[in-house]
C-alpha positions in Angstrom: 9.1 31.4 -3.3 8.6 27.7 -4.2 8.4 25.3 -1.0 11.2 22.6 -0.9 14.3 25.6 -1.8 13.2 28.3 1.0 16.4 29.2 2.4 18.5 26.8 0.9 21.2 27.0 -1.3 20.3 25.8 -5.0 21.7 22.4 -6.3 23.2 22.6 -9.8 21.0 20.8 -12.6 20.8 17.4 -13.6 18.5 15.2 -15.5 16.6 12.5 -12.8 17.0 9.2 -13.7 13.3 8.6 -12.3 10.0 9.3 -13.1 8.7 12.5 -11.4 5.2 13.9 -11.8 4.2 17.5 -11.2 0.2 19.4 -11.4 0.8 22.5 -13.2 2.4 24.3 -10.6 2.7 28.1 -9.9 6.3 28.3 -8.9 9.1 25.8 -10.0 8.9 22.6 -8.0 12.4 21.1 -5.9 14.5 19.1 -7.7 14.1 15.1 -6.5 15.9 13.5 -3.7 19.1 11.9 -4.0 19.7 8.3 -3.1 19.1 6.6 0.2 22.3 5.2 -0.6 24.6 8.4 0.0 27.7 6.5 -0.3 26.7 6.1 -4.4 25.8 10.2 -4.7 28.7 12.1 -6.9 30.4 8.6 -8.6 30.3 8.5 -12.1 29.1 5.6 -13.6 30.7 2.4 -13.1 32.7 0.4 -15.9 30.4 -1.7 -17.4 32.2 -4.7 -16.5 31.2 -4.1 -13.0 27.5 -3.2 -13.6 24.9 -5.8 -12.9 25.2 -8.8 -14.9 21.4 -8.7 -15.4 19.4 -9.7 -18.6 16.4 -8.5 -19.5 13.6 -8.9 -22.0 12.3 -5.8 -24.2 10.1 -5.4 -26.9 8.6 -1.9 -28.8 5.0 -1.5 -27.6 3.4 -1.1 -31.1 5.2 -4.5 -32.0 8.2 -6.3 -32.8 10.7 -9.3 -31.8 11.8 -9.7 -28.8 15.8 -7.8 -27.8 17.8 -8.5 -24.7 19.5 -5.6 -22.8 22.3 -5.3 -20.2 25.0 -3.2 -18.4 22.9 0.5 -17.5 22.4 2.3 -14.5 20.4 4.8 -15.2 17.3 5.9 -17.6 19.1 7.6 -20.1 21.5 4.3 -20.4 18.5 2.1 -20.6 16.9 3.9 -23.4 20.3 3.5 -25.4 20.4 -0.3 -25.1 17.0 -0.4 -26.4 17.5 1.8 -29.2 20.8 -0.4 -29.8 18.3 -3.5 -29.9 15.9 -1.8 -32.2 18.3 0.1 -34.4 16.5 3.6 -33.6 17.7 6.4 -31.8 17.0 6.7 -28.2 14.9 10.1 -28.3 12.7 8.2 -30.7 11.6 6.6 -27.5 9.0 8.4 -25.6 8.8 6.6 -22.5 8.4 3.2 -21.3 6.0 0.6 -19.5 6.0 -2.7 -17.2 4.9 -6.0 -18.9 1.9 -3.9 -20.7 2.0 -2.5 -24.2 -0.6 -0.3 -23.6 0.0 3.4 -22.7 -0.9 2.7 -19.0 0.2 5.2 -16.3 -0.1 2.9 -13.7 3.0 1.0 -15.1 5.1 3.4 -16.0 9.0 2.6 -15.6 10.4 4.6 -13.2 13.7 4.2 -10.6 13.1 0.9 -10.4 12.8 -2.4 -12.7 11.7 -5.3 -11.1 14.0 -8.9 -11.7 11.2 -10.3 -13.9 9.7 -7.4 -15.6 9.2 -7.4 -19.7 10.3 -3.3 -20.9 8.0 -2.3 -23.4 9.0 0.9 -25.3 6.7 3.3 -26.5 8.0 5.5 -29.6 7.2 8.5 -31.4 4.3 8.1 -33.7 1.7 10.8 -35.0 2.7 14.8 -35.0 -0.4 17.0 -34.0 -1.3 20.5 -33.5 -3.8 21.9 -31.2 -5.0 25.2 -30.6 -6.5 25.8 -26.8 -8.4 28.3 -25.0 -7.5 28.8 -21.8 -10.5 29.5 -20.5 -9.5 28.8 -16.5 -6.6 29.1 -14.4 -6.4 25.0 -14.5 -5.6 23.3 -17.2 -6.6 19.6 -15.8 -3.7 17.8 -16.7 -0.4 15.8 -14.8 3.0 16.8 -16.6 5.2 13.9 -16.0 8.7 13.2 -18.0 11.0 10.3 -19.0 14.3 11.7 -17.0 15.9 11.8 -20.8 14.2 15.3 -21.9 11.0 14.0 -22.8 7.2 15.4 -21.0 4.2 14.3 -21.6 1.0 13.8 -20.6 0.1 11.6 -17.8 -3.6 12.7 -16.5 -6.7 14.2 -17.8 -8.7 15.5 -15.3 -12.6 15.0 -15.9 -14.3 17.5 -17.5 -11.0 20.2 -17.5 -10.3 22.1 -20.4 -8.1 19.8 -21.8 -10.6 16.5 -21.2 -12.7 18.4 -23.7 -10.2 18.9 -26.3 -10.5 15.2 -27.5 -7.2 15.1 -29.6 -5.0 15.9 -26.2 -4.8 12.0 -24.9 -2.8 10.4 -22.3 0.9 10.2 -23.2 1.0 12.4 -25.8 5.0 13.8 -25.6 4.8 17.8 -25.7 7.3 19.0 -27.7 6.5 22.9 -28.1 3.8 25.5 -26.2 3.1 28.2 -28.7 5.9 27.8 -30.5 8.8 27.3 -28.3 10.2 24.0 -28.1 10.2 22.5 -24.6 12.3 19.6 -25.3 14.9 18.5 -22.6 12.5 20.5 -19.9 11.7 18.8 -17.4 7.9 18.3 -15.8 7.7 21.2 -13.3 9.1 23.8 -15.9 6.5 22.4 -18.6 3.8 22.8 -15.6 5.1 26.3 -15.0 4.9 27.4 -18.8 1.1 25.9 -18.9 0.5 27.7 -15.6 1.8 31.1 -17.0 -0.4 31.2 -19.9 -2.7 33.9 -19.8 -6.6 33.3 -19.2 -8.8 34.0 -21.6 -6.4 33.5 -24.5 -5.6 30.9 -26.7 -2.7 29.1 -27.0 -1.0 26.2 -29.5 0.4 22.8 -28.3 2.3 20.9 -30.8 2.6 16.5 -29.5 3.8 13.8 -30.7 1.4 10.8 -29.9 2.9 7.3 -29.2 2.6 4.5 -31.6 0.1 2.3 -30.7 -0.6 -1.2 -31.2 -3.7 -3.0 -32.0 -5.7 -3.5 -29.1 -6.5 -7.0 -29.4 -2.3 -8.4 -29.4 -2.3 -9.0 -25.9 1.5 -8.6 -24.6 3.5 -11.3 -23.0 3.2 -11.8 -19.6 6.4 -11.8 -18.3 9.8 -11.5 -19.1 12.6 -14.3 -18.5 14.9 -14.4 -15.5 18.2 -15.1 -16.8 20.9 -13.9 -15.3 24.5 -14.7 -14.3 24.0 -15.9 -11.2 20.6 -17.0 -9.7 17.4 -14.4 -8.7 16.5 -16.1 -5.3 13.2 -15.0 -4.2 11.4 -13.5 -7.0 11.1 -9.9 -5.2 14.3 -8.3 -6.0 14.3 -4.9 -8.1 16.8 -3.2 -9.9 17.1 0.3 -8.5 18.6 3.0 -10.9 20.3 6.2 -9.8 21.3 9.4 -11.3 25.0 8.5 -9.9 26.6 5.4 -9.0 25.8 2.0 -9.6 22.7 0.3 -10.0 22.2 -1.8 -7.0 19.8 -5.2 -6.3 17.4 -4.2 -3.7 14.3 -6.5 -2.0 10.7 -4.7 -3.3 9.2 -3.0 -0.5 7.3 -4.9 2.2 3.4 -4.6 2.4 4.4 -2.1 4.9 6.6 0.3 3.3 4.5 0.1 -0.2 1.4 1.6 1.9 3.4 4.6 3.5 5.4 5.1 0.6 1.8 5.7 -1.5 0.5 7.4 1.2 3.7 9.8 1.2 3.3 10.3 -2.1 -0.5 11.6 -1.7 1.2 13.8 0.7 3.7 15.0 -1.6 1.4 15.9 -4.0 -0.9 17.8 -1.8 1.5 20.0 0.2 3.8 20.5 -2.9 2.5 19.8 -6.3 4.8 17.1 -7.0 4.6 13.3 -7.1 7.9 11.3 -6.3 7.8 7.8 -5.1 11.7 7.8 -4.9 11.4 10.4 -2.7 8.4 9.4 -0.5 10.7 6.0 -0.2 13.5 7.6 1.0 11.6 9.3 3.6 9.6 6.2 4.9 13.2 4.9 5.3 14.3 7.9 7.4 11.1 7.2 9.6 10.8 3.7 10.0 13.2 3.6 13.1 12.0 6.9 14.8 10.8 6.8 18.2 8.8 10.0 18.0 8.2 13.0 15.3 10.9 15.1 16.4 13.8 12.1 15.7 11.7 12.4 12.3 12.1 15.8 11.6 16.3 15.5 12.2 16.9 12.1 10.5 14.6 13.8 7.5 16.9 16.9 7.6 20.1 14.6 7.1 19.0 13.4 4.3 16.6 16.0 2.3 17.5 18.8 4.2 17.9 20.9 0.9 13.7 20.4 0.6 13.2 22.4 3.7 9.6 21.2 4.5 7.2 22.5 6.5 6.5 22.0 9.5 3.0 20.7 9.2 4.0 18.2 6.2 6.8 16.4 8.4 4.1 15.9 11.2 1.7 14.8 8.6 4.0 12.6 6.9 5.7 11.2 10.6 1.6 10.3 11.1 1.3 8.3 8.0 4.3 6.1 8.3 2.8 5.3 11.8 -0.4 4.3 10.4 1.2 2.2 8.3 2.9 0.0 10.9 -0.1 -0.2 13.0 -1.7 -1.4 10.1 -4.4 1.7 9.4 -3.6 2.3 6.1 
């Protein structure tokens, strides 16, 4: 039985508005968090005349001029009002990246945009087919998707299986595993499917690769800061939710942005998944905690469907304290 839905009662299915990253996993990973914000969970979206009025700067990654989008709340929005600005279709978009045009993982857009952040959007470019023998129980590779039904690949372990089939790169979108299209999955079922595969067989992956641009077009910088009223401090973000309204937030302090990536680490290691949504909402759920048993009930409140262990919450109560005593 997968950790994070032992003994809980399953929540129905819905497509994340963040990021979420999985290993191949063995059993189907939990579904992400829900917002800090619980007052915003199960409100549809808002009109758009009460969204933020917030502008900001896109371009596509492989090149072209520059388009201005406003008024969404969530990923799936967001890739609409660049597809508006581009005249394509929003599944033509694969995923997208901060103020890079280059297919870096590091700057993926997630849950949050960041008040001066340029969107670059990377689209569908060259089909391929690969054949692959499994010839270990790992494959080597991260399945990440784009919370709009769209997985791909976002690491390549060193020397893996897959690091030695050099046509399998870094962002490639998956689109079918031995014939069966896996479009609108989402990251841990892709992992589960690659997982599955027998050993010692072979197995085909079709991809779609991202068009690239030429290496030496370096993008711009940064994007412009125009918005109806006035951005006062340079650190605000734009967090995006499943439900409910986008809302301005303050970016993390240097305190919260080392327990949150040490949470993360966590995360991965105890359950297979990466989640910096979720590793934020539980730093937030520890910061005020005298001790780890306050932890362990505030963290119940609020992802009490995830039903971790034991040992994790400990582990987890340990890091946050590092953090504010400044050992991370």
């Amino acid at each position: 039985m997968p950790l994070g839905l032992r003994g809980k009662k399953k929540k129905s299915r819905e497509v994340s508005s963040r990021l979420v990253e999985s290993e191949e996993l063995e059993n189907r990973a939990p579904k992400a968090a829900s917002s800090a914000n619980g007052a915003a969970a199960g409100l549809p979206p808002p009109p758009v005349t009460l969204r933020p009025k917030l502008i900001f700067h896109t371009q596509l990654a492989h090149g072209s001029p520059t388009g201005r989008i406003e008024g969404f709340t969530n990923v799936k929005e967001l890739y609409g009002k660049i597809a508006e600005a581009f005249h394509i279709t929003p599944e033509e978009i694969l995923f997208c990246t901060l103020n890079t045009h280059k297919i870096d993982m590091d700057k993926l857009l997630g849950g949050q945009i960041g008040l001066e952040d340029f969107i670059f959007a990377h689209v569908k470019g060259t089909k391929k087919e690969v054949e692959v023998l499994k010839s270990d129980d790992a494959l080597g590779l991260t399945i990440t998707d784009n919370g709009a039904g769209i997985a791909f690949i976002k690491r390549i372990k060193e020397d893996s299986i897959i690091d030695k089939v050099k046509v399998i790169n870094i962002g490639d979108h998956i689109e079918s595993i031995n014939g069966k299209s896996i479009v609108g999955s989402r990251h841990y079922e892709v992992a589960k499917m690659l997982k599955e595969l027998e050993k010692g067989k072979t197995f085909t992956l079709k991809l779609m690769e991202p068009l690239k641009a030429f290496e030496m077009i370096e993008p711009r910088s940064r994007g412009g800061k125009t918005t109806e009223g006035k951005i006062s401090t340079g650190r605000e973000t734009l967090r995006l939710r499943s439900k409910g309204p986008a809302t301005v937030e303050e970016m993390p302090t240097a305190f919260e942005e080392k327990a949150i990536k040490k949470v993360d680490d966590l995360l991965e290691t105890y359950m297979g998944i990466r989640d910096i949504e979720l590793a934020a909402t539980m730093v937030e759920a520890g910061r005020d905690k005298n001790n780890p048993d306050e932890f362990a009930v505030a963290l119940d409140e609020a992802l009490g469907d995830f039903a971790f262990p034991d040992e994790f919450v400990f582990d987890v109560w340990g890091a946050i304290g590092d953090a504010k005593q400044g050992r991370l």
